[in-house]
C-alpha positions as CSV (number, residue, x, y, z in Angstrom):
1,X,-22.0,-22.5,17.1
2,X,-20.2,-18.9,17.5
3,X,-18.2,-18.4,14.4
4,X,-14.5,-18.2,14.7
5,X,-12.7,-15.0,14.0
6,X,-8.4,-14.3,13.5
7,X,-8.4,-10.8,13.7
8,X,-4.9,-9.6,12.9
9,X,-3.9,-7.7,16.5
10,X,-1.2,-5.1,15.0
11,X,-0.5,-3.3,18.4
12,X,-2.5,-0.4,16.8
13,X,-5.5,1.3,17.8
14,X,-7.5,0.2,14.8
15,X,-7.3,-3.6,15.2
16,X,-8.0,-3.2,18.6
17,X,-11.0,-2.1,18.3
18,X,-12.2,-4.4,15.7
19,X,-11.1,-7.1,18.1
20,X,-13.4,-6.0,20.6
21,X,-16.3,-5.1,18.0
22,X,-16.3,-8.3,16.8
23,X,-16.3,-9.7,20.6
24,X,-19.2,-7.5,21.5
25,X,-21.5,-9.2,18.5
26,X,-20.6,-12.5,19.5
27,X,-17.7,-14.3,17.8
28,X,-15.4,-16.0,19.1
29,X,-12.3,-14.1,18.6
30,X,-8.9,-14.8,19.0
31,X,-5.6,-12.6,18.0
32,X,-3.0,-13.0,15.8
33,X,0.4,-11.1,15.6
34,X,2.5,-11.1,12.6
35,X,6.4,-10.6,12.6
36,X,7.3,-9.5,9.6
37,X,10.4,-8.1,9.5
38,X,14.1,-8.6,11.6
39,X,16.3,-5.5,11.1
40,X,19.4,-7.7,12.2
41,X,18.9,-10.8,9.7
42,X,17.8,-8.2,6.6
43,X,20.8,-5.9,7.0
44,X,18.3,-3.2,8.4
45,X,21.4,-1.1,9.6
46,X,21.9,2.6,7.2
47,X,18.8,4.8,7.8
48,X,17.2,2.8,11.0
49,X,16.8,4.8,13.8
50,X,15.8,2.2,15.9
51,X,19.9,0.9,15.8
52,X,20.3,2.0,19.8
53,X,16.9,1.7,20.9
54,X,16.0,-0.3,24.5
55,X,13.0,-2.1,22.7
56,X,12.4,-2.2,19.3
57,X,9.1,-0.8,17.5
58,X,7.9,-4.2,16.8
59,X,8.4,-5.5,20.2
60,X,6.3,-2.9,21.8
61,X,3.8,-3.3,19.2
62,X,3.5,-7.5,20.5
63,X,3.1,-5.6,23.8
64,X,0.9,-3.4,23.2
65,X,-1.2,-6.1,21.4
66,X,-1.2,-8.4,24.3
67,X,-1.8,-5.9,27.2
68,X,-5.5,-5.2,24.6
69,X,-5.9,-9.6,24.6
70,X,-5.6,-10.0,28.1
71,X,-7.7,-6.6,28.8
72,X,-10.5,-8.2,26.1
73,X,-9.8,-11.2,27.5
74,X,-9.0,-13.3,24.3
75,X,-6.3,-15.5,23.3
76,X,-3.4,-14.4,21.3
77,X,-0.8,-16.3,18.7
78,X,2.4,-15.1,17.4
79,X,3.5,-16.0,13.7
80,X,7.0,-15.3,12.6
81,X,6.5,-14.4,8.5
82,X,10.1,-12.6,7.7
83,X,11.2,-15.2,5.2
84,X,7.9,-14.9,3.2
85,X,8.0,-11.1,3.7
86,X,11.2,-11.3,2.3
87,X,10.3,-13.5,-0.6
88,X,6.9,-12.1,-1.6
89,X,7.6,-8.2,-0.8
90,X,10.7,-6.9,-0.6
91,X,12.8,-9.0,-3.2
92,X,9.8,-7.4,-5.5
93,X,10.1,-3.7,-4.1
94,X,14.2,-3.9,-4.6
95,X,14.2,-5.2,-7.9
96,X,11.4,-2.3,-9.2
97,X,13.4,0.4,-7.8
98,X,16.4,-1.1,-9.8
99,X,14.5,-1.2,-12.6
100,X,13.8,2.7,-11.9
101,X,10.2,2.4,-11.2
102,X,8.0,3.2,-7.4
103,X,6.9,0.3,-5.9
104,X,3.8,0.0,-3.4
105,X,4.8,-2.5,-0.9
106,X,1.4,-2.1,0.5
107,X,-0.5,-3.6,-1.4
108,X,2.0,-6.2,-2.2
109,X,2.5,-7.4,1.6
110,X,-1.7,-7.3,1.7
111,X,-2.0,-9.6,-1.0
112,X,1.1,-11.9,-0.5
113,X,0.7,-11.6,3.4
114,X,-2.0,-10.6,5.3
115,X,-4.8,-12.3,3.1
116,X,-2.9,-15.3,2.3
117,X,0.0,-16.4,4.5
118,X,-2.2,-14.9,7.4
119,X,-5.3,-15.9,5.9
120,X,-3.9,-19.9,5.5
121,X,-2.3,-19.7,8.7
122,X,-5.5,-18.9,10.6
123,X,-7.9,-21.4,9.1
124,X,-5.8,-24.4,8.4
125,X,-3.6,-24.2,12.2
126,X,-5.9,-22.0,14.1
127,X,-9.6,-23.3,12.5
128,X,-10.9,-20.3,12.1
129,X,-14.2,-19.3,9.9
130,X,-13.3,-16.0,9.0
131,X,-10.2,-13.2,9.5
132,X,-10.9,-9.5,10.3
133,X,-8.5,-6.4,9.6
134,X,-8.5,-3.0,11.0
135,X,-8.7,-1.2,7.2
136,X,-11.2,1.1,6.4
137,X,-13.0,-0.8,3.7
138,X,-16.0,-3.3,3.8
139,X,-17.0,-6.4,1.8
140,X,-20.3,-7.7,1.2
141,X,-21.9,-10.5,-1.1
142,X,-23.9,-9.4,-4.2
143,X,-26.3,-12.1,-5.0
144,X,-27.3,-10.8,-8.1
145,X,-23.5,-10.9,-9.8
146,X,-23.0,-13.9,-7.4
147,X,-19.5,-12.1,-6.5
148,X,-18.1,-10.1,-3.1
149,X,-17.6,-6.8,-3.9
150,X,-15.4,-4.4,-1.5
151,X,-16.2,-1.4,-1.0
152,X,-15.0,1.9,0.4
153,X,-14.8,3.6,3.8
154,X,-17.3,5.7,5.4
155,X,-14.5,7.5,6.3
156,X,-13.2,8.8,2.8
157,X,-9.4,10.0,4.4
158,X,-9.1,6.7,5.8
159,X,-10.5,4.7,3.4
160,X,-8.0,2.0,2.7
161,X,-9.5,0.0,-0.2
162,X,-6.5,1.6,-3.1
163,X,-3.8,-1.4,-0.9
164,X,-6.6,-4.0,-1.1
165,X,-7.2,-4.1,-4.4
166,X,-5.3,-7.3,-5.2
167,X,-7.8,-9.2,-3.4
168,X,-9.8,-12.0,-5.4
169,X,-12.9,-13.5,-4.3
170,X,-11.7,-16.3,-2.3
171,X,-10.2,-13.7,0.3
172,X,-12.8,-11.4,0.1
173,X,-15.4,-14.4,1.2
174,X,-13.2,-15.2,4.4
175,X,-12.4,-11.3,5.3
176,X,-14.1,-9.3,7.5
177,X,-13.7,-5.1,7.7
178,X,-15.8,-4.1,10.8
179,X,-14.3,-0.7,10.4
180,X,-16.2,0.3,7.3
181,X,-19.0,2.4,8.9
182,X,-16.8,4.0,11.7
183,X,-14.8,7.3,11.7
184,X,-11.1,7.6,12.9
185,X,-12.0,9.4,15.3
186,X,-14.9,7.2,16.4
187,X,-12.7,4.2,16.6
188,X,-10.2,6.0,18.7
189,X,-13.3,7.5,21.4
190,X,-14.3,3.2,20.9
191,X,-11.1,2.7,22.0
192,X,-10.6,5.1,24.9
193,X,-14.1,4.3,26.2
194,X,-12.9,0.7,26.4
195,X,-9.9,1.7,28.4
196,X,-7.6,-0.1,25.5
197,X,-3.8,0.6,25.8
198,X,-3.9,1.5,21.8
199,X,-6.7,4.4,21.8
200,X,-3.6,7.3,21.8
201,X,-1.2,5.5,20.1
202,X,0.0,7.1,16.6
203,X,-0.5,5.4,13.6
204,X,2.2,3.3,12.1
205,X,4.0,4.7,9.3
206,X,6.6,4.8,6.6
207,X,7.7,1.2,4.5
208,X,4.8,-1.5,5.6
209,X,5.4,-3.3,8.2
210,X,9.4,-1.9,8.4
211,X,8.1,1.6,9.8
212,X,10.2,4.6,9.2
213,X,13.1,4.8,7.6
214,X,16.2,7.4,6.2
215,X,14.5,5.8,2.7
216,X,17.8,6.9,0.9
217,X,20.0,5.0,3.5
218,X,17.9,2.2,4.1
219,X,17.9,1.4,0.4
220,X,21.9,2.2,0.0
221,X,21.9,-1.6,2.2
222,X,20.6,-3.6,-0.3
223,X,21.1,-1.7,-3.7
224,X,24.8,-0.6,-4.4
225,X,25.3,3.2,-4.9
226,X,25.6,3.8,-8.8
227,X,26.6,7.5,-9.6
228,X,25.6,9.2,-12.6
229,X,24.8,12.9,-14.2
230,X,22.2,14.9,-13.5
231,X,21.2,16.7,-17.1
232,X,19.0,19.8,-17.7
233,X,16.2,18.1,-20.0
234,X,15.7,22.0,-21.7
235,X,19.0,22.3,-22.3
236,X,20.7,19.3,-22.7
237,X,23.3,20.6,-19.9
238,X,24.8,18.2,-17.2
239,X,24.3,20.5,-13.9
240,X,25.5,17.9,-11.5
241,X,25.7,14.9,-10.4
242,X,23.4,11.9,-8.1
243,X,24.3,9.0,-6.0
244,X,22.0,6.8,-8.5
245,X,18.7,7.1,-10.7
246,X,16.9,4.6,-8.4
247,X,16.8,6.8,-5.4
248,X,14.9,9.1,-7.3
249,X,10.9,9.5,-8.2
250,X,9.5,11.4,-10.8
251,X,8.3,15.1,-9.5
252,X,11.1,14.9,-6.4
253,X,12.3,18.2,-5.7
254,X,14.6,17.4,-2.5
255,X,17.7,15.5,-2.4
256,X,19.4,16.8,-5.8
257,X,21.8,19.0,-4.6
258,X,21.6,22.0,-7.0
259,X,22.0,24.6,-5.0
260,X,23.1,28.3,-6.3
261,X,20.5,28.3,-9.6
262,X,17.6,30.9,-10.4
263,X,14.9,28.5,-9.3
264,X,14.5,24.8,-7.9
265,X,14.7,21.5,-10.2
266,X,12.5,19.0,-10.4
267,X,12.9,15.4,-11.6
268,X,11.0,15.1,-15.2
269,X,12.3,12.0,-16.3
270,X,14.9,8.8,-15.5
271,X,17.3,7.0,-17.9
272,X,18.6,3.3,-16.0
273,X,20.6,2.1,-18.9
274,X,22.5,5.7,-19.3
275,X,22.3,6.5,-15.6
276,X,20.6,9.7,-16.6
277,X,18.7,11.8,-14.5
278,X,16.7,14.5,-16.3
279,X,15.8,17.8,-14.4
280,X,13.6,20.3,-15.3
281,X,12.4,24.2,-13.8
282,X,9.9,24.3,-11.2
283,X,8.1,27.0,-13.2
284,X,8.2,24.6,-16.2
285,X,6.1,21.5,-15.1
286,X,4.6,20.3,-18.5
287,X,6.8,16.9,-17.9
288,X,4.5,16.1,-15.0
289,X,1.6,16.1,-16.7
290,X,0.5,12.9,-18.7
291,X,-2.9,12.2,-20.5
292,X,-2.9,8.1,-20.3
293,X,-1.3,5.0,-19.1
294,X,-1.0,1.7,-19.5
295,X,-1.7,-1.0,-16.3
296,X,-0.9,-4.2,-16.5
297,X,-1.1,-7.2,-14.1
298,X,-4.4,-6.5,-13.5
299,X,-6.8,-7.8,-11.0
300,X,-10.4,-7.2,-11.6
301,X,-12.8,-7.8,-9.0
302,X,-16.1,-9.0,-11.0
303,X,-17.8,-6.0,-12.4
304,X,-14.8,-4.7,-13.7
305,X,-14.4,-7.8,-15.3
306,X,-17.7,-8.0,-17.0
307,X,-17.4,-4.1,-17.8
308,X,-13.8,-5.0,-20.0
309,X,-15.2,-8.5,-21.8
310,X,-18.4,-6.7,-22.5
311,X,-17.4,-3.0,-23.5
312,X,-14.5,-1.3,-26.0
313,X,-14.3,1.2,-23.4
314,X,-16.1,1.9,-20.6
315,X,-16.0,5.5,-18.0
316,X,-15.1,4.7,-14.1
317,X,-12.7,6.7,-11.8
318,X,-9.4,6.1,-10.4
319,X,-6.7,6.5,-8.3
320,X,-2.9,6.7,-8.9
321,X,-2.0,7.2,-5.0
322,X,-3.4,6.8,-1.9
323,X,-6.0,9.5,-0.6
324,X,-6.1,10.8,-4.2
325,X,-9.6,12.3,-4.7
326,X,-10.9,10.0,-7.6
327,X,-10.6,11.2,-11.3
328,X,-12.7,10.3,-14.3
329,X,-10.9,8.0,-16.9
330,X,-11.8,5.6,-20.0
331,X,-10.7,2.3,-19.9
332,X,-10.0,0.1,-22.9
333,X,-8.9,-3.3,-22.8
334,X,-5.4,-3.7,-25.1
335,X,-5.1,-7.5,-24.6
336,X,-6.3,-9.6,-21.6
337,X,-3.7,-8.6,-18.7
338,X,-3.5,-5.1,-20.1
339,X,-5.6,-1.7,-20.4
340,X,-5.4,2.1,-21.7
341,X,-6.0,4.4,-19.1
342,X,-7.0,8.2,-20.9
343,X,-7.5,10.8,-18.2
344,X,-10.3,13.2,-18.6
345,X,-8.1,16.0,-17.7
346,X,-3.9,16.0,-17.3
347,X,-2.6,14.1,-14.4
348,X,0.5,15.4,-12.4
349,X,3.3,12.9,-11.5
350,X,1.7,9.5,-12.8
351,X,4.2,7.2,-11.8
352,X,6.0,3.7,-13.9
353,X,5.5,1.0,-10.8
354,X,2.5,2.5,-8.7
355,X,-1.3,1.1,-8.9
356,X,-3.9,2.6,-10.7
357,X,-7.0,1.2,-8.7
358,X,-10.8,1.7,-10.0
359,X,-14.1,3.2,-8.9
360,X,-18.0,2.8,-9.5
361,X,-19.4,5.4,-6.8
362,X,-18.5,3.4,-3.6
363,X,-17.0,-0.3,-5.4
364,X,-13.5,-0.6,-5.8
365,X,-13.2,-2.4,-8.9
366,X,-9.5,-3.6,-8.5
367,X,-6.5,-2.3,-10.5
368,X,-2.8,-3.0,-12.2
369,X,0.8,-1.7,-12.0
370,X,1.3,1.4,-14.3
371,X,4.0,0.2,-16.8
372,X,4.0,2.9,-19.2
373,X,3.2,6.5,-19.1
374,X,1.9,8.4,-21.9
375,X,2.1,12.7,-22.3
């Protein structure tokens, strides 16, 4: 019997295509679009500029993603997900920008929603075997280590495996990545060849699954504007004055409103409790630099794990943001949902509430939230 394969039909180009990849080696594919987000019940008002539109961004999206069904001639479903979005995503990404720290909802809404709300939804109502995603990543089985492994992209700008690396075994066995070997711009000539609505059609952007946003504005709905000084860290000066600390991230240059000095600010540093923002020269960036960090809630995807019981320390690389090139780093384990991070050289702008994600060559190890960030 054909296997059964959800593939999550986004309305993009990328799904699309892995939709009809998937097709062409004989599964039996069906679609799957996920709502995950209702401007008009979340308060989605200050910073949307979708407020007077005719349709909005995610309706055209379902449209777009049923004019590629019907042209592939597969069935597709439509899952409503905005309370568990809601729940699992953004009550997290408020709360860390309260607390003055950055926030990935990425890899948050992969792990909370499209590999487990999606994932149960499709096997236990729809019976499927497997679910496919249009990221740039792959997964295979390792029968040595008796593990999945994910690894990265071909297609190293693209490669999407830094917001997957929450993943655990269970949804690594039932995923499938058919993008891993394919270019963007193969997928897109895939696409154009197969006369699919999606082949032209921009990539989505900005806050996942929300899309673009005045991110100043759009936060002022949910988090209350709390004013405070804006100090001179060199000098100990107050220079002026913000709307609140936790509109703010570490190496921001825009938005601070000192005009009329010798040379541009940066921000080098955030106070919550004192509602402190500390500003320092462009042409003095030392407080960007850092030499280690701590991660905590970790997810290790096998090796990892076996490299942190077995080892004090152990060399891999890393990233600290998506389509960073990967750095060298030690790792040592401080306790068991906790590790040390030294870089081999100075990092710039290492940020309190963003992943650190490991690297062997082409395995993506997993990662943790930086909590702690050492110069």
């Amino acid at each position: 019997m054909k296997k059964k394969v959800i593939v999550g039909l986004s309305g993009g180009v990328d799904s699309s295509v892995v939709a009809y990849l998937l097709k062409k080696e004989g599964y039996d594919v069906e679609g799957l679009f996920m709502r995950n987000w209702d401007s008009s019940t979340n308060g989605d008002i200050e910073g949307n500029p979708n407020n007077n539109a005719e349709i909005c961004p995610q309706e055209q999206d379902y449209i777009d993603a049923k004019l590629v069904a019907d042209k592939l001639n597969i069935k597709l479903h439509r899952i409503d997900f905005v309370k568990e979005y809601w729940n699992y995503v953004f009550t997290y990404f408020l709360e860390e920008y309260q607390n003055g720290r950055t926030p990935n909802p990425d890899i948050l809404c992969n792990k909370y929603i499209k590999f487990d709300k999606f994932l149960n939804f499709a096997i236990n109502e729809l019976n499927a075997d497997k679910i496919a995603m249009g990221h740039y990543a792959g997964v295979r089985f390792n029968d040595n280590n008796d593990e999945y492994e994910m690894m990265k992209a071909v297609d190293e700008n693209k490669d999407q495996t830094y917001f997957l690396s929450k993943l655990n075994q269970h949804q690594l066995s039932k995923t499938l990545f058919p993008l891993q070997k394919y270019t963007k711009a193969e997928v897109r000539k895939i696409a154009s060849e197969q006369g699919l609505i999606t082949a032209n059609k921009k990539d989505s952007t900005g806050i996942c699954f929300i899309g673009e946003r005045n991110f100043t504005k759009f936060l002022q709905n949910y988090i209350p504007n709390i004013p405070g000084d804006i100090v001179d860290i060199d000098t100990n000066e107050i220079i002026g004055k913000h709307i609140g600390v936790m509109y703010y991230t570490i190496g921001q240059r825009k938005g601070l409103n000192l005009g009329g000095n010798s040379e541009p600010y940066y921000v080098a540093k955030k106070d919550i409790e004192k509602r402190i923002i500390f500003v320092a020269k462009l042409s003095n960036d030392k407080y960007l630099f850092s030499k280690s960090c701590e991660v905590v809630n970790l997810n290790l995807i096998g090796t990892l794990t076996n490299y942190v019981d077995n080892n004090d320390s152990f060399e891999c690389t890393a990233k600290f943001r998506y389509r960073q090139p990967d750095v060298k780093v030690y790792v040592k384990r401080n306790s068991k949902n906790s590790l040390s991070v030294i870089f081999e050289n100075p990092m710039r702008a290492i940020t309190e509430g963003q992943e650190a994600v490991f690297y062997l060559n082409n395995l993506c190890l997993g990662g943790g939230t930086i909590v702690n960030v050492y110069r």
